[in-house]
N, C-alpha and C positions, 0 to 999 in steps of 0.2 A: 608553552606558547609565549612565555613575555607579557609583554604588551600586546600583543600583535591580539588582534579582534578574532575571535572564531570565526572562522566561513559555514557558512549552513547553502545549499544546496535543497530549492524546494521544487516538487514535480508532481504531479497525477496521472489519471487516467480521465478525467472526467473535462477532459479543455480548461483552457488558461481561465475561459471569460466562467467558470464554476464557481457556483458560491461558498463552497469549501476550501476550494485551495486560496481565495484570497481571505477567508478569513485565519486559516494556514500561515499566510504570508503576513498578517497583523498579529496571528500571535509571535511570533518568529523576531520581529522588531522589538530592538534593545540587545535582543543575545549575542548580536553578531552580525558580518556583514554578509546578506543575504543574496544570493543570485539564484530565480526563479526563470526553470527551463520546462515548460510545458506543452503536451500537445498544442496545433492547433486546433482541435476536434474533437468530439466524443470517443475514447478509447477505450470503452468500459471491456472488458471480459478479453483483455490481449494475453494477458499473461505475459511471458516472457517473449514473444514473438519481438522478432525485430527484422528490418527491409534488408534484405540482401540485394533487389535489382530495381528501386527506387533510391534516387538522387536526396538527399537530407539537406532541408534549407531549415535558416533560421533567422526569426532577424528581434528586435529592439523592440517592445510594446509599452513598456514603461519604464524611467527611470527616473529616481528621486536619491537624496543622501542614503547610500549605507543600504539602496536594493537595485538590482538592476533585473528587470523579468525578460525573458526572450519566450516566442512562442517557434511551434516546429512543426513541419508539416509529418516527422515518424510516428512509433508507438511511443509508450511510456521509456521501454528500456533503450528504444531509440536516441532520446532524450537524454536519459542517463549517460549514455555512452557517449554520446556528440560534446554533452557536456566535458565529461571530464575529461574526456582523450581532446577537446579544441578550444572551451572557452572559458573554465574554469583556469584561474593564474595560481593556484595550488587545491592541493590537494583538501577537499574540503573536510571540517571538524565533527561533520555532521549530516546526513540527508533525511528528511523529511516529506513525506509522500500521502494526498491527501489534501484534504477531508473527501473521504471519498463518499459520494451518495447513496447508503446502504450499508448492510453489513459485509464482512469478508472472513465471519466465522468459520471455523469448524473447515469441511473439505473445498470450501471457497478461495483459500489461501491459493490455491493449485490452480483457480482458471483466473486470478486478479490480477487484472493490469498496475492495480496501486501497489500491489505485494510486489509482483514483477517491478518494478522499478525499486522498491526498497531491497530487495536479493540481489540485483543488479550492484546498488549500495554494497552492500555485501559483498559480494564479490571482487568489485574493486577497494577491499578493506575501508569502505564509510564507514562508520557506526549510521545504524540505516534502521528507519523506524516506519509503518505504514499503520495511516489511522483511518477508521470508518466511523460513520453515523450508520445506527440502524433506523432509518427518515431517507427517503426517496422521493421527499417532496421537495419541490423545485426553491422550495421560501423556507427549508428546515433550518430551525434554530443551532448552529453552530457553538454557540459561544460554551459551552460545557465541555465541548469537544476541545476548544481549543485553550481555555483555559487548562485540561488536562496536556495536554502536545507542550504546550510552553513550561510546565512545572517537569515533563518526563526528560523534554529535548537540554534544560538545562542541566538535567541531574547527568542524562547521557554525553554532553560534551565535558562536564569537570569528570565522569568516571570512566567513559568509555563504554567497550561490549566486548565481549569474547571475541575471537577470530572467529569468523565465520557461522557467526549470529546476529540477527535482525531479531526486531521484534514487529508483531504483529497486533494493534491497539484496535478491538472496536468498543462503541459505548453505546448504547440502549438509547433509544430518546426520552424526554420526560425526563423526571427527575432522578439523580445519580447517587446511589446509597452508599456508594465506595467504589475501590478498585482491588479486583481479586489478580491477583497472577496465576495463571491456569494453564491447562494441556488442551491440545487441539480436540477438541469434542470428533470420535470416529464415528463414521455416517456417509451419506451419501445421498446426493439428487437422484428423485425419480419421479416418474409423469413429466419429463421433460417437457414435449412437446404438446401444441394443439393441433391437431387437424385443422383445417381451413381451406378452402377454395380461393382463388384471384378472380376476377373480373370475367374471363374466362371459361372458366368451371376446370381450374384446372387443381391439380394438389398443392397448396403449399403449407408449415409446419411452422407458428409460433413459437418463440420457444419460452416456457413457465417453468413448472414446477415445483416441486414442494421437499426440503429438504426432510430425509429419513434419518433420526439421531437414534444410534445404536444405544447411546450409555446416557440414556434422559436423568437417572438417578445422580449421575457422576457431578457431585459437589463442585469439582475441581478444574470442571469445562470451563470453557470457553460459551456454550451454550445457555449452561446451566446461570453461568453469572450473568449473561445478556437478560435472558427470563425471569433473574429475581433482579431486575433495577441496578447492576453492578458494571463497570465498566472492564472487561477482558485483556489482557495485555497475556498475550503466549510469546516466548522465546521459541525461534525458528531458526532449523540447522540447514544451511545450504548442502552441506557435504549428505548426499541423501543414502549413501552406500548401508545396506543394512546389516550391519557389524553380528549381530546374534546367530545370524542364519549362517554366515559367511564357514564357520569352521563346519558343517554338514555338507554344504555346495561343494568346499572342498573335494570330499570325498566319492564327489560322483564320477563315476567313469565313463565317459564321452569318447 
């Protein structure tokens, strides 16, 4: 790079005005020059979704030295995309996605809109990083969180990331006993939904839940190190093809 200042690229799910992504956006200051492309809304649970028959605006919300933020009426990879295909003047050194409000462990990675835009990263070969607080409170303490984002995001612009790998960062709230590097804890949402009536007396369906961890034991989770005070970072493969099975498939005859 030279001289030339890393570009970082920061985004969520969770709207611009989120007390995550703008502490996000302070830790980020000094590494680099920073342009923040963020919904303008609540986008939690998108995933990858993005507007095929909705018009994408964007405009200006803040600008000071060395950051300029836009907000966007898409999704998260909405965002991404608008970005780097319109208003991005190169290719950035780096994306960052987040602080998002909650965890996005284990089989969560697959419905997140914060993850969806770090893949998105990935995809268009960012190095592409997505970070969670496990704190859903509106006033949650950030600074742990981003204290670790600014110690990862500089190791990630001087090293880089594989092709077609992101990583996945959540951290526990309260106090931080370290950082494990782990495997996505297998499991699955169940009791999704609540019953409930409207005004009406008619049906309609909450949706809760409580996540099922198949490998509670498994040292090496993602889970497991949320639960013992440890902060999670999994390496995630965009390319989802399942290479093991593939030579059985093979030989099936259709």
């Amino acid at each position: 790079m030279g001289n030339r200042k890393p570009l970082i690229l920061v985004t969520n799910d969770d709207g611009y005005q989120a007390k995550g992504i703008n502490s996000l956006m302070e830790a980020m200051k000094g590494l680099g020059e920073i342009i923040v492309f963020a919904p303008d809304t609540h986008q939690s649970g998108m995933s990858s979704a993005i507007s095929t028959s909705l018009p994408l605006r964007a405009r200006v919300y803040h600008r000071e030295e060395g950051l300029t933020a836009y907000m966007c009426n898409g999704t998260p990879v909405d965002c991404v995309k608008l970005a780097l295909n319109e208003f991005v003047p190169r290719k950035p050194d780096l994306l960052v996605s987040g602080i998002n409000h909650g965890s996005n462990a284990g089989i969560s990675v697959i419905y997140s809109g914060t993850m969806g835009a770090a893949i998105e990263g990935c995809i268009f070969e960012v190095p592409s990083i997505g970070f969670s607080l496990c704190d859903f409170s509106a006033d949650a303490d950030f600074s742990a969180t981003a204290s670790l984002a600014r110690r990862l995001a500089a190791r990630v612009i001087g090293t880089g990331l594989p092709r077609g790998v992101c990583l996945n960062v959540n951290v526990p709230a309260g106090e931080i006993k370290g950082v494990r590097m782990t495997t996505q804890t297998e499991g699955k949402w169940v009791n999704e939904y609540q019953p409930s009536q409207d005004g009406l007396g008619r049906d309609v369906f909450w949706m809760t839940g409580n996540f099922e961890n198949w490998e509670a034991d498994n040292v090496d989770s993602d889970e497991w190190a949320l639960a013992n005070g440890y902060a999670a970072v999994v390496p995630v493969k965009i390319n989802m093809t399942a290479y093991d099975f593939l030579p059985e498939l093979k030989k099936w005859e259709i």
